[in-house]
C-alpha positions in Angstrom: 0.0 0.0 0.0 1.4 3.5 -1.0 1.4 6.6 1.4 0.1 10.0 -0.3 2.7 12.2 -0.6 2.9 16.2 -0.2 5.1 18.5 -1.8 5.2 22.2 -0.9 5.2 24.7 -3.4 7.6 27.2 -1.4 10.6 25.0 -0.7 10.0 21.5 -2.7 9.9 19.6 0.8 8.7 16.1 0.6 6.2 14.7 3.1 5.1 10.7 3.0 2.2 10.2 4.3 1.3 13.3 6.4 -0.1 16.5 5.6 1.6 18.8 7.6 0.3 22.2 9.5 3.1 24.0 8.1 6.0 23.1 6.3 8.6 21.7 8.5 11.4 23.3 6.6 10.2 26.5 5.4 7.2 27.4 7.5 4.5 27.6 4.4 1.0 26.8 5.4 -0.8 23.6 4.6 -2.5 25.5 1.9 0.6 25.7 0.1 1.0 21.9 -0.3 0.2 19.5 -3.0 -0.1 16.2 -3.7 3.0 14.3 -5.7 1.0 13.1 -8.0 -0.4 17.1 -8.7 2.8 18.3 -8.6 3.8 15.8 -11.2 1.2 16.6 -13.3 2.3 20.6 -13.4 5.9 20.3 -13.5 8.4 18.2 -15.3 11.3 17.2 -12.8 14.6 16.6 -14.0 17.3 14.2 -12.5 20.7 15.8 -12.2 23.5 13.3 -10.9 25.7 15.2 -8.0 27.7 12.3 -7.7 27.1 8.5 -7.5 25.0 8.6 -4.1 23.1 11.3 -4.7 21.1 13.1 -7.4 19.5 16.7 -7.7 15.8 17.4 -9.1 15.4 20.1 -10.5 11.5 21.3 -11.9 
């Protein structure tokens, strides 16, 4: 079973599974949150490779 996922529009932080108040990172309001599958739908994300651990996305 797969968690909903939120994405806020301010600072691109990731919640699984929990819709948060505010944004734990940047402080947005929950109004300023989407779902992944939303934000998918509006933006095309781009996979940059930083190095062989870790990779950037960029939308």
């Amino acid at each position: 079973m797969s968690k909903e996922q939120y994405v806020c529009l301010v600072c691109g932080y990731n919640m699984v599974g929990f819709h948060p108040e505010t944004c734990p990172f940047c402080g947005a309001g929950q109004e300023r949150f989407i779902t992944a599958d939303e934000c998918s739908a509006r933006y095309r994300v781009a996979a940059t490779p930083v190095n062989e651990k870790v990779t950037r996305l960029n939308s």
